[in-house]
C-alpha positions as CSV (number, residue, x, y, z in Angstrom):
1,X,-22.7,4.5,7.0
2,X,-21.8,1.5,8.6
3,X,-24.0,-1.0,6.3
4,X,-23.0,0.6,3.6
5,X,-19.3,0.3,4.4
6,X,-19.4,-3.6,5.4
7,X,-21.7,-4.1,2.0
8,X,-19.2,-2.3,0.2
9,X,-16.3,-4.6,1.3
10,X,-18.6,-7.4,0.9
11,X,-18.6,-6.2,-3.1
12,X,-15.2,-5.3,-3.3
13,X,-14.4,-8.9,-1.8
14,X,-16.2,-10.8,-4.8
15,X,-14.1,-8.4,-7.4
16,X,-11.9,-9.8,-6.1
17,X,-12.7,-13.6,-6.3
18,X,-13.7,-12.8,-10.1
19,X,-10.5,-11.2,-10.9
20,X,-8.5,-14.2,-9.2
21,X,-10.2,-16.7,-11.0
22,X,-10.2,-15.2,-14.5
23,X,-5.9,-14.6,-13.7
24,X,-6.2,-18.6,-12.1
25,X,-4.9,-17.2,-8.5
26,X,-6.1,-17.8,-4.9
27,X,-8.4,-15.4,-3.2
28,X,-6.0,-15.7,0.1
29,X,-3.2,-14.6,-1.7
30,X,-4.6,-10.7,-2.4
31,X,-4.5,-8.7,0.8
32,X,-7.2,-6.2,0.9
33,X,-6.0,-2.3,2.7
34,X,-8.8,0.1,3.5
35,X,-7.1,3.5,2.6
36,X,-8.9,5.9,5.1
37,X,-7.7,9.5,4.4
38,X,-10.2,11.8,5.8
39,X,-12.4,9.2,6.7
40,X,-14.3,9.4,10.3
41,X,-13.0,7.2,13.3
42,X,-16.2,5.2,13.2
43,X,-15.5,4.5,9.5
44,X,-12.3,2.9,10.1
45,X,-13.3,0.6,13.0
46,X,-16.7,-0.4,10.6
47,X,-14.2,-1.5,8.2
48,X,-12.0,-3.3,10.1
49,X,-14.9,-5.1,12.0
50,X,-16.0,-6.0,8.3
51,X,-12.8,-8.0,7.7
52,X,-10.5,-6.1,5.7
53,X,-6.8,-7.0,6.1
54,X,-5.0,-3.4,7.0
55,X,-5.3,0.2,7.4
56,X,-3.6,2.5,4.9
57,X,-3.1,6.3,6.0
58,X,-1.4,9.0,3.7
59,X,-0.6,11.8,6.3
60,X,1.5,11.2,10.0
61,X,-0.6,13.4,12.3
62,X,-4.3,12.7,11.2
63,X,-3.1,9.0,11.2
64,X,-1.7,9.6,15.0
65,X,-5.2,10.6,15.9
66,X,-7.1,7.6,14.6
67,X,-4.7,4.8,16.0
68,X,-5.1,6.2,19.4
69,X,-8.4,5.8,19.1
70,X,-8.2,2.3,17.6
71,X,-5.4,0.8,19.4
72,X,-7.5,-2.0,20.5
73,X,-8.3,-3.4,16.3
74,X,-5.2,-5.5,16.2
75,X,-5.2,-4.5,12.3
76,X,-1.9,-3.5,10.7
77,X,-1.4,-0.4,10.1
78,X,0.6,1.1,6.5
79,X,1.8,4.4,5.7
80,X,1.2,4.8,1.8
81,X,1.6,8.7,1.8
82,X,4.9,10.9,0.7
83,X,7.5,10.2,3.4
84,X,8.8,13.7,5.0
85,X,12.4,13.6,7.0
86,X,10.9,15.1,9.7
87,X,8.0,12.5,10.1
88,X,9.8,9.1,9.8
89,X,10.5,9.0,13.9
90,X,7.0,9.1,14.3
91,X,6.1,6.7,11.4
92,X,9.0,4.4,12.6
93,X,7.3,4.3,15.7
94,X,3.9,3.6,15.1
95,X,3.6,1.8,12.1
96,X,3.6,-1.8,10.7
97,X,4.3,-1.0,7.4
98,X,5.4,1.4,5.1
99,X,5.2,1.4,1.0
100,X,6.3,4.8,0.0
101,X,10.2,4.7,0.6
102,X,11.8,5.7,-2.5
103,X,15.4,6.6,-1.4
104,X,18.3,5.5,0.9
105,X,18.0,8.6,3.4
106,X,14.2,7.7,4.2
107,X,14.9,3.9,5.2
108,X,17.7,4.8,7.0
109,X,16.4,6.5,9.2
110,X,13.2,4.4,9.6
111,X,15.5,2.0,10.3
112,X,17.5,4.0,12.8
113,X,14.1,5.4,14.3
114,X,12.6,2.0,14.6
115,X,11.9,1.0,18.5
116,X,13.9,-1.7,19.5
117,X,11.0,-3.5,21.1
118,X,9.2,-3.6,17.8
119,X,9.4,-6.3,15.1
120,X,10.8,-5.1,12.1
121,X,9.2,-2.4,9.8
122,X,8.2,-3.7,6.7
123,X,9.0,-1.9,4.0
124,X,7.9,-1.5,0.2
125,X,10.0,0.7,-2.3
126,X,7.5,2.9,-4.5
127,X,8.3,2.7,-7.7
128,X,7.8,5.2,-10.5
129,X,6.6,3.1,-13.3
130,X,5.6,5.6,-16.0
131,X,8.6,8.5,-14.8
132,X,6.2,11.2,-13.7
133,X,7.7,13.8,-12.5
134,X,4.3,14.7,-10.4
135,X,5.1,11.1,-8.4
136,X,7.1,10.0,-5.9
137,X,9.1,6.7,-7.0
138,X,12.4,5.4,-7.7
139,X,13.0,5.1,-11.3
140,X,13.4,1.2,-12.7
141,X,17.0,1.2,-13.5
142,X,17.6,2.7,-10.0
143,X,15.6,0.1,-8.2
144,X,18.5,-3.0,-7.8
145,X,21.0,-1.2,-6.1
146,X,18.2,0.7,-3.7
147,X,16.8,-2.7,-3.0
148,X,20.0,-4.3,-1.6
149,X,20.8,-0.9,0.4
150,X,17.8,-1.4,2.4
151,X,18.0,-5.1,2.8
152,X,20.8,-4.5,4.6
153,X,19.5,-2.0,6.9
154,X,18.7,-3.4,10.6
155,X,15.0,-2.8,11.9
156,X,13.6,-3.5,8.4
157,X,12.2,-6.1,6.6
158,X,11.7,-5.5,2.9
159,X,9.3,-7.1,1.5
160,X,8.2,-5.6,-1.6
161,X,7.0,-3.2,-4.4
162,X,4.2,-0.3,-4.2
163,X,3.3,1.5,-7.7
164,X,0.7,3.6,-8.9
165,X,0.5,4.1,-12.7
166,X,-0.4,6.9,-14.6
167,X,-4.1,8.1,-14.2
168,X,-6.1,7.1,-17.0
169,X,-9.5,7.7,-18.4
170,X,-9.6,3.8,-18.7
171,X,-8.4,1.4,-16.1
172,X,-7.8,-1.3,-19.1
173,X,-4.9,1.4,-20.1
174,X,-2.8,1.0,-16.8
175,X,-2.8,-3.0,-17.6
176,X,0.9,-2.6,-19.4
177,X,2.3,-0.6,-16.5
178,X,1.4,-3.0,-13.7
179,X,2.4,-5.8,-15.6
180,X,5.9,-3.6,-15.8
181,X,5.7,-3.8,-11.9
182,X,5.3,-7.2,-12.2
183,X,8.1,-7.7,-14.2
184,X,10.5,-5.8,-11.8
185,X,8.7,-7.6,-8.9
186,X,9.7,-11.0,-10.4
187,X,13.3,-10.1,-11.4
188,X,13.9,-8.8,-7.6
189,X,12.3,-11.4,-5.5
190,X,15.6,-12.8,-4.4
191,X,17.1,-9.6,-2.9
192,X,15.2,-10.0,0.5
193,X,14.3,-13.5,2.3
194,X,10.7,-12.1,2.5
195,X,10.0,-10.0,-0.7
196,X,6.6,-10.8,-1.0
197,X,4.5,-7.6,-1.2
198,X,3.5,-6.4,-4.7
199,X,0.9,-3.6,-3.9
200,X,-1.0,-2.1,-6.3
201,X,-4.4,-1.7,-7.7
202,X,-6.8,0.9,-6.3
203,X,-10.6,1.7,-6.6
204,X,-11.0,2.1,-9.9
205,X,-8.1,-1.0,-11.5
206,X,-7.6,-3.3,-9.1
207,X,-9.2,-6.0,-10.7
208,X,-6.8,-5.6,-13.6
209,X,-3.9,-5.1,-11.3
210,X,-5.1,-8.6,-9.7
211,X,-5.0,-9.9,-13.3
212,X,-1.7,-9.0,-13.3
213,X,0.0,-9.5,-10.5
214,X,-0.9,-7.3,-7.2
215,X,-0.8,-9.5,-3.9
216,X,-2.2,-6.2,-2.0
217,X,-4.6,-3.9,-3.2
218,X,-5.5,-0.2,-1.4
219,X,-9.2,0.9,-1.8
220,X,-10.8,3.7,-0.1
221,X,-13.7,5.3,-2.4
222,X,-15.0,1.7,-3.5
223,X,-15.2,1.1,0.7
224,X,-16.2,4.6,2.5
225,X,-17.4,6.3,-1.3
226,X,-16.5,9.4,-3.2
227,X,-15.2,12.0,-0.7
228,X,-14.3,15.5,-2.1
229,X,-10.9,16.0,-4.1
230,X,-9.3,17.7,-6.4
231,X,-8.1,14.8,-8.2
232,X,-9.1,12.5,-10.9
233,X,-8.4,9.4,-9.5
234,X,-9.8,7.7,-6.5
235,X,-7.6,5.3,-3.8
């Protein structure tokens, strides 16, 4: 497992150069996040040894597990998962980022729950490109006034957008709906001093996300490989 991992990220790595110079971009600016739901400890410190820029975990209390086993990576960890009330103290507390806040309540208290001897959270609102009422997401005309809510929470720093587009049977078909996140990206960069963040792109469209616009992408079956799930699409 191990080879295979750091050969993966090897490929995934040159995707990524291609896609940055058909769109003209730099290869430094496109983050690369190692999603590793259900993925074994030794996975996740293979990765990180193999150069890949931050950890993205979906659920609190497997997450828990594997930082304190990896506390010594010096990777950032995201959360990228639906955000639960009754989780944020402990994702306030252990996290670097989070990209799935979608509403007021949530960032408030990740901001009230943030340690004070932490740096800032940082903090992506998801947004729910296509309105599907299966996804978490603020919906585009709501996004402004949420944005300049959580700007001016304390213990946050917002820097961004998260998205994941409708599942399609071909990744060329999401191209419209991360250029949409673009869009809103572009039209909101001034609401935060550091709104930098435009994550999205996963195994099997990231390279047309790059294309049009994604400075973080979050891969996990085109790293660790196909794990068992009942849905279509792979992270």
């Amino acid at each position: 497992m191990p080879s295979d991992i750091a050969e993966n990220i090897a490929d995934v790595r040159a995707r990524i150069g291609r896609a940055c110079a058909r769109s003209g971009r730099a290869e430094a600016a496109i983050a690369l996040l190692a999603v590793s739901k259900a993925q074994p400890p030794e996975a996740i410190r293979t990765a990180a040894q193999a150069g890949v820029d931050g950890i993205g975990e979906n659920y609190f209390q497997e997450a828990q597990e594997k930082m304190t086993a990896h506390g010594d990576l010096g990777i950032p960890w995201h959360f990228i998962g639906p955000l639960q009330s009754n989780k944020t103290a402990g994702i306030a507390a252990a996290f670097d980022w989070v990209q799935s806040v979608d509403r007021l309540k949530i960032a408030q208290r990740l901001s009230t729950q943030r340690p004070s001897h932490l740096a800032p959270l940082n903090i992506c609102v998801q947004v729910n490109i296509d309105d599907e009422a299966s996804k978490s997401g603020v919906h585009p005309t709501q996004l402004p006034a949420l944005l300049d809510a959580i700007a001016a929470l304390p213990n946050l720093a917002l820097r961004g957008l998260m998205a994941i587009p409708r599942a399609q049977q071909a990744a060329e078909l999401s191209r419209g709906s991360f250029a949409r996140v673009r869009e809103l990206f572009e039209a909101n960069c001034e609401r935060a001093p550091r709104f930098d963040t435009l994550s999205m792109g996963m195994s099997d469209d990231f390279e047309i996300a790059i294309e049009e616009g994604a400075t973080l992408v979050r891969i996990g079956s085109a790293i660790f490989g196909k794990r068992p799930s009942k849905n279509k699409v792979n992270v």
